[in-house]
C-alpha positions as CSV (number, residue, x, y, z in Angstrom):
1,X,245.8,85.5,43.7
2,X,247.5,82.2,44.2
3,X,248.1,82.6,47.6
4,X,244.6,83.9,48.3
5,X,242.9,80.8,47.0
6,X,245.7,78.8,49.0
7,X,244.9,79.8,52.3
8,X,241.3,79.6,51.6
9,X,242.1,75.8,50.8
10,X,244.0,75.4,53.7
11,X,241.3,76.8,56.0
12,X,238.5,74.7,54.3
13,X,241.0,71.8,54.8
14,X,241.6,72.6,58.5
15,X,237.9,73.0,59.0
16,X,236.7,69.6,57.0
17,X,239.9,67.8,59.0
18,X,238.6,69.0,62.4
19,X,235.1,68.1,61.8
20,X,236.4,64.4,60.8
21,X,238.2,64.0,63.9
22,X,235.3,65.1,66.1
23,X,233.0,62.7,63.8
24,X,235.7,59.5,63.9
25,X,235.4,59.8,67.7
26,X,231.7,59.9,67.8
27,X,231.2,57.0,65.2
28,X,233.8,54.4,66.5
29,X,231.3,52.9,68.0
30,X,228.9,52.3,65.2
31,X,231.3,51.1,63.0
32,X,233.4,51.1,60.0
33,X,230.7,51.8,57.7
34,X,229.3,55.5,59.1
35,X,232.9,56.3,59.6
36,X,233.7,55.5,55.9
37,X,230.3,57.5,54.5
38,X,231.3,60.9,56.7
39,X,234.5,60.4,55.4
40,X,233.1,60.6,52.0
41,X,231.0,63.0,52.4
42,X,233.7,65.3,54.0
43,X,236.1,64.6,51.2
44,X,233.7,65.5,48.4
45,X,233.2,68.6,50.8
46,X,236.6,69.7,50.6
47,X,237.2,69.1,47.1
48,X,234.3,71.3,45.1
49,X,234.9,73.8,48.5
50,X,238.4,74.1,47.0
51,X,237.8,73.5,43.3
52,X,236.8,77.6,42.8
53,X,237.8,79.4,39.8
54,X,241.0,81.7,40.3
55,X,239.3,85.1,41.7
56,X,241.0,88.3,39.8
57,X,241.3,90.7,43.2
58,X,243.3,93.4,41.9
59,X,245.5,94.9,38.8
60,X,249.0,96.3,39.1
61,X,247.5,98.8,36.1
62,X,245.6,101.7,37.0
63,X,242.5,102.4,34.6
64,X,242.4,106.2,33.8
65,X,241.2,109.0,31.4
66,X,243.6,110.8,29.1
67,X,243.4,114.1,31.3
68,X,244.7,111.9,33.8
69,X,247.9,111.4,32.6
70,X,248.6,113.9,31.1
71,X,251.9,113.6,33.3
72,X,253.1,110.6,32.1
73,X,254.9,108.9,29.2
74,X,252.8,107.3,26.5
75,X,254.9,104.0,25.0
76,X,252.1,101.3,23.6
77,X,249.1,100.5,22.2
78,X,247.3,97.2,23.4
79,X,244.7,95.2,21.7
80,X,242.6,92.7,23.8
81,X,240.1,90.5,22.5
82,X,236.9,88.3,24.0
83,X,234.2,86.3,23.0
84,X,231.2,84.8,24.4
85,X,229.3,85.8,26.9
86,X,231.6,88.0,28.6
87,X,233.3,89.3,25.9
88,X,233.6,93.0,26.6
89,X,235.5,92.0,30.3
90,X,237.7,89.4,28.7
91,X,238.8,91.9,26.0
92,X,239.5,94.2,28.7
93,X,241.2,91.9,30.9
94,X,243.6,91.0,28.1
95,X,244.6,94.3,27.3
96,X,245.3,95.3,31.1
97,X,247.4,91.6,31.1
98,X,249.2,92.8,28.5
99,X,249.6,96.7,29.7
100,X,250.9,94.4,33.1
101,X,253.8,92.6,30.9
102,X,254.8,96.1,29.9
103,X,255.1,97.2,33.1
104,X,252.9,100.1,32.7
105,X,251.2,101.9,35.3
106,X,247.9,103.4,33.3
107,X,245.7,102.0,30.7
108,X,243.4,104.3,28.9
109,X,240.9,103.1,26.1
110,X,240.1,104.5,23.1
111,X,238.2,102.3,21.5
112,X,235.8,99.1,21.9
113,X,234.1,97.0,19.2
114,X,231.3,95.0,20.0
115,X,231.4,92.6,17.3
116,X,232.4,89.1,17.0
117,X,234.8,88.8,18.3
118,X,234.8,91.8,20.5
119,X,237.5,94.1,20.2
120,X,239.1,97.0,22.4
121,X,242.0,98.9,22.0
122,X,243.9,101.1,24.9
123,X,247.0,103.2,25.2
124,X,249.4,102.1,27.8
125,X,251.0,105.1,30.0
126,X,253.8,105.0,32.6
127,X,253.6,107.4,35.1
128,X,256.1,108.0,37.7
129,X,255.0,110.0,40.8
């Protein structure tokens, strides 16, 4: 995830630092002023183009249905929590973080309360094939 949104930094930082160059060649000749402004602007570019939110691209947990794993060793139960308006993915995401620390390979839920705040619960499988 990490190294995702660091290569995406470094490309919008390659990218900005290119167009600079080209730009401080062009506008040597007008002066310090335009050369200060495009720098500006370019900055300000580069930092809300890097400034993103981390991006969740994949889970080491596997979501499943019981008949799924039917295989597999059962060994916790995991409670996640959420509130606002995305209360029913943070919940979830919480419980999957937590089936993660375990090192489990399957969550399945059972249960999900919509109320405030929202709860779900899941049982946390390990499978081994």
């Amino acid at each position: 995830m990490c190294l995702v949104k660091l290569i995406a930094c470094d490309l919008c930082h390659n990218f900005v630092w290119g167009i600079f160059i080209s730009c401080a060649a062009v506008f040597k000749k007008q002066g310090m002023i335009v050369l200060r402004v495009v720098m500006g602007v370019l900055l300000i570019s580069l930092l809300t183009g890097c400034a993103t939110e981390d991006i969740e691209l994949y889970h080491r947990i596997n979501e499943a249905y019981d008949f799924e794993v039917t295989h597999c060793d059962s060994f916790a139960m995991v409670t996640g929590f959420g509130r606002g308006d995305n209360a029913l993915a943070d919940a979830r995401l919480s419980a999957i973080k937590q089936g993660e620390e375990l090192k489990g390979t399957h969550i399945v839920w059972l249960q999900s309360d919509l109320g405030e705040p929202t709860k779900v619960v899941a049982v946390i499988y390990k499978c081994l094939m």
